[in-house]
PDB file of N, H, CA, C and O in Angstrom:
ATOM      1  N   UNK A   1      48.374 106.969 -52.377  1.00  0.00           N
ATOM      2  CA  UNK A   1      49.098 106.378 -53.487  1.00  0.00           C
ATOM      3  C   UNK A   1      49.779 107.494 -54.292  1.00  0.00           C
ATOM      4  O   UNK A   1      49.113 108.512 -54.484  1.00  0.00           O
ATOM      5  N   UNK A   2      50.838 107.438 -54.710  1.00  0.00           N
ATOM      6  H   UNK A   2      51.379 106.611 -54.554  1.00  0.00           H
ATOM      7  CA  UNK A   2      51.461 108.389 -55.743  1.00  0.00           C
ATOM      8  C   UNK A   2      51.029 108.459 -56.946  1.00  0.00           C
ATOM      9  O   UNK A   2      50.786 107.465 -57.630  1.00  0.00           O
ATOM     10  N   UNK A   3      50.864 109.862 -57.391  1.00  0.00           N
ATOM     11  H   UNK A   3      51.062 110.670 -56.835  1.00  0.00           H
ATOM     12  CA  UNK A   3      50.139 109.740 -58.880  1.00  0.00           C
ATOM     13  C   UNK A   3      50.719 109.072 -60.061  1.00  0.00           C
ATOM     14  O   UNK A   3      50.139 108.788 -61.108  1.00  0.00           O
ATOM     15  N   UNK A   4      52.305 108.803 -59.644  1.00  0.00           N
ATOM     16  H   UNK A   4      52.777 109.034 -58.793  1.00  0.00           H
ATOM     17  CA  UNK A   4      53.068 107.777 -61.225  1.00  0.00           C
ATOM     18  C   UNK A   4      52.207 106.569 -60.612  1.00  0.00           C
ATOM     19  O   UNK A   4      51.415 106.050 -61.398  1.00  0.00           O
ATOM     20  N   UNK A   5      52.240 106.254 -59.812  1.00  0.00           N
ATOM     21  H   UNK A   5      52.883 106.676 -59.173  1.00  0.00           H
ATOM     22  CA  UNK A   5      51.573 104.660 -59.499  1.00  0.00           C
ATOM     23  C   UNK A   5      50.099 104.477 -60.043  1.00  0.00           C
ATOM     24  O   UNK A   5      49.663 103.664 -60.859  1.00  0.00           O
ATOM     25  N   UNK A   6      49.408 105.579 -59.273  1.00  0.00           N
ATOM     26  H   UNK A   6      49.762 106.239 -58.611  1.00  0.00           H
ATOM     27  CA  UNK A   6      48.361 105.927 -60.016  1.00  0.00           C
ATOM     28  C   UNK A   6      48.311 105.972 -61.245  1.00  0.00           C
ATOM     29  O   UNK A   6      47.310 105.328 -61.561  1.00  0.00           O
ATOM     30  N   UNK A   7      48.973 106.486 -62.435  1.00  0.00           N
ATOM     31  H   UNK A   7      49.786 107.009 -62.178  1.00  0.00           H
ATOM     32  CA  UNK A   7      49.050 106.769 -63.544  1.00  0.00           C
ATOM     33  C   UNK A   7      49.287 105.358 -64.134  1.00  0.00           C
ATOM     34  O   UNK A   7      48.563 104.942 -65.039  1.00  0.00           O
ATOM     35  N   UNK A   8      50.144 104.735 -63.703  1.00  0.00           N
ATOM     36  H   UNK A   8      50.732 105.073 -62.968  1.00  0.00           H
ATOM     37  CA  UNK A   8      50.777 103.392 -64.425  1.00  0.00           C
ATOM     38  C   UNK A   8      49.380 102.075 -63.989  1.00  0.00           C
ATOM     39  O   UNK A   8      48.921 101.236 -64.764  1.00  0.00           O
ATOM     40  N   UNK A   9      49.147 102.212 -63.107  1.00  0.00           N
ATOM     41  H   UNK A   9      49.521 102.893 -62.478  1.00  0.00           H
ATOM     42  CA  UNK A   9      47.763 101.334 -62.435  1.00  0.00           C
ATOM     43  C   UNK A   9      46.474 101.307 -63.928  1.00  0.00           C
ATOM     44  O   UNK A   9      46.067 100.386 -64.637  1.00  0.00           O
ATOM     45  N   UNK A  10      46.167 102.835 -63.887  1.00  0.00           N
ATOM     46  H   UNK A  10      46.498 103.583 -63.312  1.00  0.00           H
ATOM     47  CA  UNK A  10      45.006 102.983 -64.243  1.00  0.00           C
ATOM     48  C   UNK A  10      45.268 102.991 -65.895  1.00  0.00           C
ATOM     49  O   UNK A  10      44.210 103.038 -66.522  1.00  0.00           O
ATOM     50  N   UNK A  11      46.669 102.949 -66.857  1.00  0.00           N
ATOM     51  H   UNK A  11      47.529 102.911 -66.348  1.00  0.00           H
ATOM     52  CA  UNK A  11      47.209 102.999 -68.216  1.00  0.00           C
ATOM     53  C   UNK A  11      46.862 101.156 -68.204  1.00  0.00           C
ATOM     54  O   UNK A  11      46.149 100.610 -69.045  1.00  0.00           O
ATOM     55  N   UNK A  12      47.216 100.789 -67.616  1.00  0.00           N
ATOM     56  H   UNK A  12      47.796 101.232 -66.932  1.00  0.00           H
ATOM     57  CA  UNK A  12      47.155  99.155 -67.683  1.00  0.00           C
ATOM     58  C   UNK A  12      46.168  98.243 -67.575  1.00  0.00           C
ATOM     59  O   UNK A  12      46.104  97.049 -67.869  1.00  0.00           O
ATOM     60  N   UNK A  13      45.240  99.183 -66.997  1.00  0.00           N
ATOM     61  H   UNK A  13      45.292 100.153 -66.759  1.00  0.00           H
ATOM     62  CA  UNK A  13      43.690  98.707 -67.248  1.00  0.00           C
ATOM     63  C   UNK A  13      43.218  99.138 -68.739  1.00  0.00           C
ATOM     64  O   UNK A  13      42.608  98.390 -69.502  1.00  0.00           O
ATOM     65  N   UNK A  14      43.619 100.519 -69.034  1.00  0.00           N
ATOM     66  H   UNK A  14      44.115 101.127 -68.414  1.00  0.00           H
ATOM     67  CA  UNK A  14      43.517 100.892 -70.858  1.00  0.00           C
ATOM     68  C   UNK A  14      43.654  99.657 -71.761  1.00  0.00           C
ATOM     69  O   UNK A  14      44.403  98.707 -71.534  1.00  0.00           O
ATOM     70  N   UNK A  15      43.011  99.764 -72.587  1.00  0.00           N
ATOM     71  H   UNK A  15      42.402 100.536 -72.772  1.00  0.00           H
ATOM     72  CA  UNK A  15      42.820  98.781 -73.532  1.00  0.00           C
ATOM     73  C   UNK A  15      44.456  99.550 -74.677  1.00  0.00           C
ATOM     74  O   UNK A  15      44.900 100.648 -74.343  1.00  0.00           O
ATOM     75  N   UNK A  16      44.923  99.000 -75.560  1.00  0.00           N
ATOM     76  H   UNK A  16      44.563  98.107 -75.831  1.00  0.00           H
ATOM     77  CA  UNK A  16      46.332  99.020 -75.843  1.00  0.00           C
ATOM     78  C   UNK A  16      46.057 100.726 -77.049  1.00  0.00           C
ATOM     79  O   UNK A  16      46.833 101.675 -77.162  1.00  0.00           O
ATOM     80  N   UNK A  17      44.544 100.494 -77.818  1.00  0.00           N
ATOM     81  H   UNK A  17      43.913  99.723 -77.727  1.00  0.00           H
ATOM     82  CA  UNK A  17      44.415 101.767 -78.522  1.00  0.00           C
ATOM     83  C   UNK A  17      44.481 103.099 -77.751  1.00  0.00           C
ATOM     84  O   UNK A  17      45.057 104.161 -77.989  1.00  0.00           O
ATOM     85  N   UNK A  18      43.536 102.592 -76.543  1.00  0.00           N
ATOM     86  H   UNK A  18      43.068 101.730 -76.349  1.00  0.00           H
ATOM     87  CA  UNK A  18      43.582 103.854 -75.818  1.00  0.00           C
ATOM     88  C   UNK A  18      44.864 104.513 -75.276  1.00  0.00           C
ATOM     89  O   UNK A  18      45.270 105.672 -75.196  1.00  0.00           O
ATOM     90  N   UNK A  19      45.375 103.189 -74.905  1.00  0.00           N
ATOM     91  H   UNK A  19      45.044 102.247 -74.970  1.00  0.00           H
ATOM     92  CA  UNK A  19      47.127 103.830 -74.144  1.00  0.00           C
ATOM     93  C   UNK A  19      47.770 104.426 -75.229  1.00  0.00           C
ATOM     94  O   UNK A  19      48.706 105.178 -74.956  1.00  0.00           O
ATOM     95  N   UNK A  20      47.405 104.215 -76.679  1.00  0.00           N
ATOM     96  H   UNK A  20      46.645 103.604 -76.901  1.00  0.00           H
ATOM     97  CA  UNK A  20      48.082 104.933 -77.525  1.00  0.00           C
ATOM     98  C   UNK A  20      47.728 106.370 -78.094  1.00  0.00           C
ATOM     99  O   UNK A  20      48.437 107.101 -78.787  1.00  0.00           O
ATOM    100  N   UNK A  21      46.661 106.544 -77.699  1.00  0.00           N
ATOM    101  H   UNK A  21      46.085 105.950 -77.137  1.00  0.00           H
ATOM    102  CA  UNK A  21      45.918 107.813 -77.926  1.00  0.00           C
ATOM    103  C   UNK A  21      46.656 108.777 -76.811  1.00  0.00           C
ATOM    104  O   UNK A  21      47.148 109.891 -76.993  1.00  0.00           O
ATOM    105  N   UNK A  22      46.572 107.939 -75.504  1.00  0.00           N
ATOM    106  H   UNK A  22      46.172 107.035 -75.356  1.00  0.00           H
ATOM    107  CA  UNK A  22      46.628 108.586 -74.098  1.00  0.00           C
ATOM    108  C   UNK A  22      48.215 108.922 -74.207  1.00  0.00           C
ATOM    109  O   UNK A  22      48.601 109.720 -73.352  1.00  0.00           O
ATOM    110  N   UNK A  23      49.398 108.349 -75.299  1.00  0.00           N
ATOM    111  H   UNK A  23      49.084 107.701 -75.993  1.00  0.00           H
ATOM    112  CA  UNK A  23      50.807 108.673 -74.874  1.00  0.00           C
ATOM    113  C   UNK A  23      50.513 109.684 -76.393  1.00  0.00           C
ATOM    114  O   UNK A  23      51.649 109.611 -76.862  1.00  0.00           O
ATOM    115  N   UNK A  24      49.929 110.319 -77.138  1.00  0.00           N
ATOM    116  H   UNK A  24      49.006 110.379 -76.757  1.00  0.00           H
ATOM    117  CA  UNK A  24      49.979 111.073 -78.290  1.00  0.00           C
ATOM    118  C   UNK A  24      49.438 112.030 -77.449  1.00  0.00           C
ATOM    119  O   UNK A  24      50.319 112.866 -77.251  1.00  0.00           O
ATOM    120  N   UNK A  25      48.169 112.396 -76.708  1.00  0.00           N
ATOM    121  H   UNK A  25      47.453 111.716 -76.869  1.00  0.00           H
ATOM    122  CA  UNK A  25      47.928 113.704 -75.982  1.00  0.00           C
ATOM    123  C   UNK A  25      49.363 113.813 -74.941  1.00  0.00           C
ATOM    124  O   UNK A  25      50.079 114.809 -75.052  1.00  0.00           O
ATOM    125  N   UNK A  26      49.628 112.980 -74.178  1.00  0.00           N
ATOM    126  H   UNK A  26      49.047 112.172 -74.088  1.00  0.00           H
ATOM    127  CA  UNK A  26      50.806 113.558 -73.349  1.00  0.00           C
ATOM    128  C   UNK A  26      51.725 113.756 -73.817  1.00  0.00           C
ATOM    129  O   UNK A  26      52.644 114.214 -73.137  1.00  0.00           O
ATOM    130  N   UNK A  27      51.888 113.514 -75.118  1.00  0.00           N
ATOM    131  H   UNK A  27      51.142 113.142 -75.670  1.00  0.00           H
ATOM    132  CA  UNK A  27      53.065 114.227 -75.820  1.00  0.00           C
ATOM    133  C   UNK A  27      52.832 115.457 -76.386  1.00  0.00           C
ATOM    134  O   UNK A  27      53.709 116.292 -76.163  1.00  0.00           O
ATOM    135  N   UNK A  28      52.068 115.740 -76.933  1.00  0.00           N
ATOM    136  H   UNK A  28      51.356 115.062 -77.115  1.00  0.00           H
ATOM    137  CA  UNK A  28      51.198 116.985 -77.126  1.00  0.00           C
ATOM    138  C   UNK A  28      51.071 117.765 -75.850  1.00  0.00           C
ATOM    139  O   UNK A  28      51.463 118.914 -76.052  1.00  0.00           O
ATOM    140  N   UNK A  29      50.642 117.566 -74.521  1.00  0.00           N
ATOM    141  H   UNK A  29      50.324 116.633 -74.358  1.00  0.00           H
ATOM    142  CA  UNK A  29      50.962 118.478 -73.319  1.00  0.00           C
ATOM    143  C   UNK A  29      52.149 118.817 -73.232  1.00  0.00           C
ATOM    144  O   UNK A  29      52.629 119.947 -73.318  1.00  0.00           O
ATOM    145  N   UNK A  30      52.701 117.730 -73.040  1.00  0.00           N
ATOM    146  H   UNK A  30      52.312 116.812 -72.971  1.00  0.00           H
ATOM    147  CA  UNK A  30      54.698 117.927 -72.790  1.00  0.00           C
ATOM    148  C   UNK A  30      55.140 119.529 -73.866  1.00  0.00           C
ATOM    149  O   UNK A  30      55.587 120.607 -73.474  1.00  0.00           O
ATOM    150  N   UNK A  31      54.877 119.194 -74.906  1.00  0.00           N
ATOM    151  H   UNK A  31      54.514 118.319 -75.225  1.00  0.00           H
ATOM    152  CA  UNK A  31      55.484 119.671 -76.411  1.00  0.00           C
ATOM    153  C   UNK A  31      54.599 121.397 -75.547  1.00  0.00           C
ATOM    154  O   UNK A  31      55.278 122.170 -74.872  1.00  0.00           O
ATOM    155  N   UNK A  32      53.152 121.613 -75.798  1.00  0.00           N
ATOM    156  H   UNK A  32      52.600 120.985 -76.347  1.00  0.00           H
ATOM    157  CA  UNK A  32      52.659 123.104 -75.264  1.00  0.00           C
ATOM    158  C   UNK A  32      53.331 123.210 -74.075  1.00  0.00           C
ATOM    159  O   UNK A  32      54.162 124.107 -74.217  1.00  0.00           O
ATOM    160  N   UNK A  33      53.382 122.786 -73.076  1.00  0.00           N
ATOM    161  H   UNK A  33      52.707 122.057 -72.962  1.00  0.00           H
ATOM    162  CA  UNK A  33      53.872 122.984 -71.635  1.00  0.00           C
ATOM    163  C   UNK A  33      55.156 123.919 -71.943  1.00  0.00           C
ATOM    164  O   UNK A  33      55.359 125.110 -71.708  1.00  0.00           O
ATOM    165  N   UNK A  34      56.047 122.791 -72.638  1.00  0.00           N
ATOM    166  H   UNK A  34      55.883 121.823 -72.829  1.00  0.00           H
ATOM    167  CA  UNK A  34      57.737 123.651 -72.469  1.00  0.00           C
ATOM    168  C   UNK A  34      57.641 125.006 -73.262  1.00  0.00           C
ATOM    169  O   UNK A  34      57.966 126.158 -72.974  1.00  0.00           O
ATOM    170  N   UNK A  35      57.137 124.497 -74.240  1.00  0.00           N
ATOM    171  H   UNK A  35      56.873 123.562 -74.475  1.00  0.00           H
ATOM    172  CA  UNK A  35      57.078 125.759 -75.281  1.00  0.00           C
ATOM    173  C   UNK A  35      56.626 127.203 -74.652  1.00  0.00           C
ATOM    174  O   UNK A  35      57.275 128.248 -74.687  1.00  0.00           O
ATOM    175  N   UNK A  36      55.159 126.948 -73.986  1.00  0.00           N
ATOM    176  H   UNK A  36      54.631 126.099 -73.958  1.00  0.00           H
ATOM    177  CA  UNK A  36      54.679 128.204 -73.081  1.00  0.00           C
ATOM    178  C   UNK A  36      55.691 128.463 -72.184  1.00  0.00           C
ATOM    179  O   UNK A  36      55.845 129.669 -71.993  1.00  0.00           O
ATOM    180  N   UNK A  37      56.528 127.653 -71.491  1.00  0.00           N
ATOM    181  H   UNK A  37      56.403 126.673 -71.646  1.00  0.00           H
ATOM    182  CA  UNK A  37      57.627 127.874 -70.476  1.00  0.00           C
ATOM    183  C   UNK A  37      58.633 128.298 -71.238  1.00  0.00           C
ATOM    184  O   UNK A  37      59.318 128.931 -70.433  1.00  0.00           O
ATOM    185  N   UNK A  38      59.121 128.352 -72.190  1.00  0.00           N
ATOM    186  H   UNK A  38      58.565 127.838 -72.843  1.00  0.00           H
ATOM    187  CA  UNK A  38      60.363 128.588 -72.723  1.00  0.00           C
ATOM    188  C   UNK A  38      60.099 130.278 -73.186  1.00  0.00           C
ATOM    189  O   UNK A  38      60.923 131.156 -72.929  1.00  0.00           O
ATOM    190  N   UNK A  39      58.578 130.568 -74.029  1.00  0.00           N
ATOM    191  H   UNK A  39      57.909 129.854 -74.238  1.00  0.00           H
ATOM    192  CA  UNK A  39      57.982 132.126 -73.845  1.00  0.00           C
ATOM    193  C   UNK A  39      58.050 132.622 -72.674  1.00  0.00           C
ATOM    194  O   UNK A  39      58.918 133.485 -72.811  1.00  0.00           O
ATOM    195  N   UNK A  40      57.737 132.648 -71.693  1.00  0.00           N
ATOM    196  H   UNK A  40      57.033 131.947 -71.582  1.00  0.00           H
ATOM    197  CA  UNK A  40      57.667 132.716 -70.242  1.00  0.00           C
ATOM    198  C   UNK A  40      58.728 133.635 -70.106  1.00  0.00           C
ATOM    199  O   UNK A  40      58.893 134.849 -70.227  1.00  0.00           O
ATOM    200  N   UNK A  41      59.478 132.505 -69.772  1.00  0.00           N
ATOM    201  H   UNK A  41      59.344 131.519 -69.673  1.00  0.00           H
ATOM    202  CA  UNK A  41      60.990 132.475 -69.818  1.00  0.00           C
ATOM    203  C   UNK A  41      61.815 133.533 -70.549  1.00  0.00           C
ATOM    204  O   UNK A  41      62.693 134.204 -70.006  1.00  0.00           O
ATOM    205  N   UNK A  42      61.564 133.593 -71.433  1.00  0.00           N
ATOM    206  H   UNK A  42      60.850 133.049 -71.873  1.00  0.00           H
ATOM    207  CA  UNK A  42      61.854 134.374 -72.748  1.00  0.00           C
ATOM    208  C   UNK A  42      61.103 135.917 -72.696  1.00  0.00           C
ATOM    209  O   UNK A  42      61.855 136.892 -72.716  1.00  0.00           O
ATOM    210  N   UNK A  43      59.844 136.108 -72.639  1.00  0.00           N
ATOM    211  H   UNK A  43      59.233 135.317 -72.623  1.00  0.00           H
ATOM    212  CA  UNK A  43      59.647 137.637 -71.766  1.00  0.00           C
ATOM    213  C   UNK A  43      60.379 138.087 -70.584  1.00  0.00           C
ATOM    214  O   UNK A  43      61.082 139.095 -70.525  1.00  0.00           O
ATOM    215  N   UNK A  44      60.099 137.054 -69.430  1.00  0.00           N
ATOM    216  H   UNK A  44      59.527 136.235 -69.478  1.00  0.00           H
ATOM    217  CA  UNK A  44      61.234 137.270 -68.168  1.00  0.00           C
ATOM    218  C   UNK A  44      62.100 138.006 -68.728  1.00  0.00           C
ATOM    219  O   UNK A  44      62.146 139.236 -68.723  1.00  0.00           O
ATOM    220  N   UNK A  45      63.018 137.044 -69.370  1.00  0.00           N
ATOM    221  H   UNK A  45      62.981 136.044 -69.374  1.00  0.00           H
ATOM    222  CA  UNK A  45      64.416 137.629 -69.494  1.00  0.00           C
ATOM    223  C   UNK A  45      64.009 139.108 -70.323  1.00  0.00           C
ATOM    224  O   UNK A  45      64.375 140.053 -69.625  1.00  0.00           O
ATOM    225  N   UNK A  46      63.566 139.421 -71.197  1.00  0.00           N
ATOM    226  H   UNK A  46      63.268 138.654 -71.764  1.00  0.00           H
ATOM    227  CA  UNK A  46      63.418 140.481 -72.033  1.00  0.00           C
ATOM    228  C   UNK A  46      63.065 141.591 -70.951  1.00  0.00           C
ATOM    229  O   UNK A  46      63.503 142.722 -71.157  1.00  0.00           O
ATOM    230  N   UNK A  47      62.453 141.398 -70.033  1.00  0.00           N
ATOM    231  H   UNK A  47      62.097 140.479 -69.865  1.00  0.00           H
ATOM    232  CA  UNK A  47      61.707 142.325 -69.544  1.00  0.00           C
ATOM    233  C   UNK A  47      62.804 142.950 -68.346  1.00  0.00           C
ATOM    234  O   UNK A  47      62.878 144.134 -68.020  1.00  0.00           O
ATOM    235  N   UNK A  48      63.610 141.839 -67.805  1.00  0.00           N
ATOM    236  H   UNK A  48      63.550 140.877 -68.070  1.00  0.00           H
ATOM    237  CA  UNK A  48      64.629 141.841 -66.794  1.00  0.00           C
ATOM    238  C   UNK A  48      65.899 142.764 -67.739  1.00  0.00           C
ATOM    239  O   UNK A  48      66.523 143.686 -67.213  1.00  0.00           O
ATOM    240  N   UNK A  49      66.075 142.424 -68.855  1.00  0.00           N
ATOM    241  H   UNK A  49      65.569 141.675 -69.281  1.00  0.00           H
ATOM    242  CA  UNK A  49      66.741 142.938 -69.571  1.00  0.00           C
ATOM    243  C   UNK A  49      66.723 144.724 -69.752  1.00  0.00           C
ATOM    244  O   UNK A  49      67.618 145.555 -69.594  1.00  0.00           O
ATOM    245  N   UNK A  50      65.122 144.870 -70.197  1.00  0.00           N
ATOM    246  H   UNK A  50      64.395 144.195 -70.325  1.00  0.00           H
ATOM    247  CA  UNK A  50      64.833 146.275 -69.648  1.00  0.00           C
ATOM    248  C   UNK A  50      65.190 147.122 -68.826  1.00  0.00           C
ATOM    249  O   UNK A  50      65.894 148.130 -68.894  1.00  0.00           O
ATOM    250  N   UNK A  51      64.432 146.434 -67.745  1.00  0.00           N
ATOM    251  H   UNK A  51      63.860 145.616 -67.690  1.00  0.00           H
ATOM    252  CA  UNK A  51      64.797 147.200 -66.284  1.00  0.00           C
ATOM    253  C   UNK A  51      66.242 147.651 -65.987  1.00  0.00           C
ATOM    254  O   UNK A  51      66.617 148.643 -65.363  1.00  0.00           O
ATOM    255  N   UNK A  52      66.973 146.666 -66.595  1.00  0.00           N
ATOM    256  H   UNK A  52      66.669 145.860 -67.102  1.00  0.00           H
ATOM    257  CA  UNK A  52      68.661 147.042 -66.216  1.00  0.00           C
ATOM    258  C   UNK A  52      68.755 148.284 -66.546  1.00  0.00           C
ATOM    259  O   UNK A  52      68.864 149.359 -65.956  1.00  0.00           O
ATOM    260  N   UNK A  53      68.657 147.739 -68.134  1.00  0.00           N
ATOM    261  H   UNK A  53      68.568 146.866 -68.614  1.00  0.00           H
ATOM    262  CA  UNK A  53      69.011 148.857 -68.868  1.00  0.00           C
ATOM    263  C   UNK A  53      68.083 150.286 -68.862  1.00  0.00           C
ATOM    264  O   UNK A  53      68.635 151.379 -68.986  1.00  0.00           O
ATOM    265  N   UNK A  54      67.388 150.222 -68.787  1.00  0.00           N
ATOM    266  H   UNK A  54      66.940 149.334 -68.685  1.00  0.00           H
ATOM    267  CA  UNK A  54      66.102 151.443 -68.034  1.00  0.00           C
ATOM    268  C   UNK A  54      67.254 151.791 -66.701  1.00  0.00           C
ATOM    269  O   UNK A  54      68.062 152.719 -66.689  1.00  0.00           O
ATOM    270  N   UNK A  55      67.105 151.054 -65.939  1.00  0.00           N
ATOM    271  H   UNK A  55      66.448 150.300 -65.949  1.00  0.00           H
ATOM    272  CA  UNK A  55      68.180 151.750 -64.283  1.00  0.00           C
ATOM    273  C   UNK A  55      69.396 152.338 -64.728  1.00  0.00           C
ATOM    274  O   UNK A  55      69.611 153.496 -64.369  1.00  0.00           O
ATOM    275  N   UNK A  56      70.334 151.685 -65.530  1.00  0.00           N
ATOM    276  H   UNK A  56      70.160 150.745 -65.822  1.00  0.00           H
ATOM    277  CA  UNK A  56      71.362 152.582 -66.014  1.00  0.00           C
ATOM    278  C   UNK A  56      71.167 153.688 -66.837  1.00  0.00           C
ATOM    279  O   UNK A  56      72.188 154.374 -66.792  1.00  0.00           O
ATOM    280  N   UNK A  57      70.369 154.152 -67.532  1.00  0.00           N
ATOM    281  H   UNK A  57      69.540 153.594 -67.568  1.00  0.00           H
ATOM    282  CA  UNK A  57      70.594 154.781 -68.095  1.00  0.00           C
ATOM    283  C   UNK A  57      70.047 156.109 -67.336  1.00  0.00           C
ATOM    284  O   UNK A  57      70.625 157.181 -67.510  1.00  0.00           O
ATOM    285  N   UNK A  58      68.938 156.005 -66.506  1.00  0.00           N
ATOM    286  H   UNK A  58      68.468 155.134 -66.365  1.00  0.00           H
ATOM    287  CA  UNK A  58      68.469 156.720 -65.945  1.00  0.00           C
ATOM    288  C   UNK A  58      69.584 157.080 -64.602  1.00  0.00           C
ATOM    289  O   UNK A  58      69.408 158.165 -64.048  1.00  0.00           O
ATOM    290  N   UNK A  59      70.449 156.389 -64.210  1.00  0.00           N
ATOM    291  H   UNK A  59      70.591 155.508 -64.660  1.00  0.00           H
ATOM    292  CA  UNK A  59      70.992 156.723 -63.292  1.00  0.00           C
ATOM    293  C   UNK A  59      72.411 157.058 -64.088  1.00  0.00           C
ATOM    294  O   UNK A  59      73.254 156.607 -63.312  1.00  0.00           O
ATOM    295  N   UNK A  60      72.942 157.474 -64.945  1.00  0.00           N
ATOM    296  H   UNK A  60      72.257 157.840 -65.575  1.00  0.00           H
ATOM    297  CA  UNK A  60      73.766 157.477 -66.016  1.00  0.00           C
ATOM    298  C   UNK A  60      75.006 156.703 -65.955  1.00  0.00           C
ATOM    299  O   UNK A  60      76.183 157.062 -65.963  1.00  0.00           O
ATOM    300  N   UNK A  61      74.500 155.652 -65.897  1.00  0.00           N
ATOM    301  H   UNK A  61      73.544 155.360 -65.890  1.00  0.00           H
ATOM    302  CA  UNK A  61      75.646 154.079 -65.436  1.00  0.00           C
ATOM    303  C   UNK A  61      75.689 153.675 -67.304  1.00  0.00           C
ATOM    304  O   UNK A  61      75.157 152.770 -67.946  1.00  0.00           O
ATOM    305  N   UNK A  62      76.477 154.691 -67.659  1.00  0.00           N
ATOM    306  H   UNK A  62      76.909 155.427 -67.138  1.00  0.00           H
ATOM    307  CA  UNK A  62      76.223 154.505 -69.531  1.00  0.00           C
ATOM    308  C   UNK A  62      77.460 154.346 -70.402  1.00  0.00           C
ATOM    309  O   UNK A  62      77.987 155.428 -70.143  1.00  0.00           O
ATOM    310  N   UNK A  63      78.050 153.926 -71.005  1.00  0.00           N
ATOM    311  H   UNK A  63      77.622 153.047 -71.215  1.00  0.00           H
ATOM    312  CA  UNK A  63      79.030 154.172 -71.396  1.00  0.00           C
ATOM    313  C   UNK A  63      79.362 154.532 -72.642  1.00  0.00           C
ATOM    314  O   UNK A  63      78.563 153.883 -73.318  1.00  0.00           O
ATOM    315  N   UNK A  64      80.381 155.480 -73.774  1.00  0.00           N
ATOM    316  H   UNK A  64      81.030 156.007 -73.225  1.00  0.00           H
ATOM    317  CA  UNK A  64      79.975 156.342 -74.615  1.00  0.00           C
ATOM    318  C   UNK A  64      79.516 154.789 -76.150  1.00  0.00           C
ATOM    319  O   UNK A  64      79.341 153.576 -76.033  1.00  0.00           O
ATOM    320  N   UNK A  65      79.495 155.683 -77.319  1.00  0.00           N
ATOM    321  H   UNK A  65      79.637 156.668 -77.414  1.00  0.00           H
ATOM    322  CA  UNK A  65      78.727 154.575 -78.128  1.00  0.00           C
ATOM    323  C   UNK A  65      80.246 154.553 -78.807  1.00  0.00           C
ATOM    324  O   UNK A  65      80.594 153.578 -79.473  1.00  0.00           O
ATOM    325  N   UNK A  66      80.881 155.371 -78.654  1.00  0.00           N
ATOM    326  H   UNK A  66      80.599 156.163 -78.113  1.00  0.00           H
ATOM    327  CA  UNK A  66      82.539 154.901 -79.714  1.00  0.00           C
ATOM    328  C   UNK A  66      83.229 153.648 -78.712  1.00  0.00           C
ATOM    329  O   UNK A  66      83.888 152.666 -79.052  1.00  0.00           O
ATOM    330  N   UNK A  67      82.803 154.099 -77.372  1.00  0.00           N
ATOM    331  H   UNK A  67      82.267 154.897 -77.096  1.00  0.00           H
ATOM    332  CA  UNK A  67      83.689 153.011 -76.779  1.00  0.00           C
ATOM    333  C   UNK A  67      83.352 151.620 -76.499  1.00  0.00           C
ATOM    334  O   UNK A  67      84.117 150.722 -76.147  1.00  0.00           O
ATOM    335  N   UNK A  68      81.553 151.552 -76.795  1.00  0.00           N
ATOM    336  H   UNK A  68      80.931 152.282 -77.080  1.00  0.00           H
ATOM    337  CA  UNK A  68      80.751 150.093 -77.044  1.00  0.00           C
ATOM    338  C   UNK A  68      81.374 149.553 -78.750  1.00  0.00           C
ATOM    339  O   UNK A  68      81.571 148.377 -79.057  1.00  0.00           O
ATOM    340  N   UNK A  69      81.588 150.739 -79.657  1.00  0.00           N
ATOM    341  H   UNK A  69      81.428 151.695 -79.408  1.00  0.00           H
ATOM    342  CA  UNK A  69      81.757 149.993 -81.195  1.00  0.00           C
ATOM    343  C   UNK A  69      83.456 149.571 -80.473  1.00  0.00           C
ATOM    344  O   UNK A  69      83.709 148.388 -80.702  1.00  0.00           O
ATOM    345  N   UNK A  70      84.099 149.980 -80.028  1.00  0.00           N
ATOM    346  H   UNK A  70      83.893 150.941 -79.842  1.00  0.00           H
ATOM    347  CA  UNK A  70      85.352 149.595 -80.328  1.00  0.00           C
ATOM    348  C   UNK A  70      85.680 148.645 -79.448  1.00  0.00           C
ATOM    349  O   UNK A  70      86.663 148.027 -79.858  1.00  0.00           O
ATOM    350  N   UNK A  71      85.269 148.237 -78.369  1.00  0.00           N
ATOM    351  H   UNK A  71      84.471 148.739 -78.036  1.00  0.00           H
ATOM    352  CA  UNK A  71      85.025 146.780 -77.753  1.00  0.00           C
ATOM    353  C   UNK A  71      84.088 145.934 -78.517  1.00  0.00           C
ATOM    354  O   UNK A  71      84.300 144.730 -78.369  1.00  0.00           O
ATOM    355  N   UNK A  72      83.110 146.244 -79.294  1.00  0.00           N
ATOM    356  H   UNK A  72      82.937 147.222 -79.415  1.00  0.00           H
ATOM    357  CA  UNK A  72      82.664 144.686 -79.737  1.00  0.00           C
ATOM    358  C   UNK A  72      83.782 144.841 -81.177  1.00  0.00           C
ATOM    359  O   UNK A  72      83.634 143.727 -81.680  1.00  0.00           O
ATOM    360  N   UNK A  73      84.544 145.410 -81.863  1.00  0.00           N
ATOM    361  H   UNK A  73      84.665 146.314 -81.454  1.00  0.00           H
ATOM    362  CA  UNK A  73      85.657 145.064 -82.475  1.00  0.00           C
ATOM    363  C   UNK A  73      86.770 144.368 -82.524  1.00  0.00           C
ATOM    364  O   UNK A  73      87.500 143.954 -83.425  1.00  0.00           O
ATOM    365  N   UNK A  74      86.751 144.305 -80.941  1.00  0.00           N
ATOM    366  H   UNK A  74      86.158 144.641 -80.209  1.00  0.00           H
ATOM    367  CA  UNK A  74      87.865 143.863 -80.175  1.00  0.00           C
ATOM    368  C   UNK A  74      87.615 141.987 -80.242  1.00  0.00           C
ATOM    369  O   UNK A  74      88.427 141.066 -80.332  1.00  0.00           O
ATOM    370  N   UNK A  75      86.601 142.006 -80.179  1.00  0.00           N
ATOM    371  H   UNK A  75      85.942 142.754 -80.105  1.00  0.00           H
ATOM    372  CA  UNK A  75      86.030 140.866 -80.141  1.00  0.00           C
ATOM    373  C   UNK A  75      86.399 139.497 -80.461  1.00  0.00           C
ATOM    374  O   UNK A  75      85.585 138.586 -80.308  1.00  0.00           O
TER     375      UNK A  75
END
């Protein structure tokens, strides 16, 4: 059996308080779930971000700091 089937089977035997308790915790999972995924996510990128910039600079893939101010001027 599939677990939505499963899930919807065994909510419908719940008495109507409980199904309401039972959709306030799964909203509460949902809500931690993304959030921890969106941190996740959010180090990833930070950390990926690093490394670039760690590889260029070390390999001197750099470019000067007058010519970074005067392109984001350009802007």
């Amino acid at each position: 059996m599939e677990i939505t089937t499963e899930i919807l089977a065994t909510i419908e035997e719940m008495p109507l308080f409980l199904q309401k308790e039972l959709l306030n915790y799964a909203e509460y999972l949902k809500y931690k779930y993304n959030s921890e995924i969106e941190k996740k996510q959010n180090d990833n990128d930070i950390i990926a971000n690093f490394q670039t910039s760690w590889y260029e600079a070390m390999t001197g893939k750099t470019i000067p700091v007058s010519q970074m101010w005067e392109e984001l001027e350009n802007e």
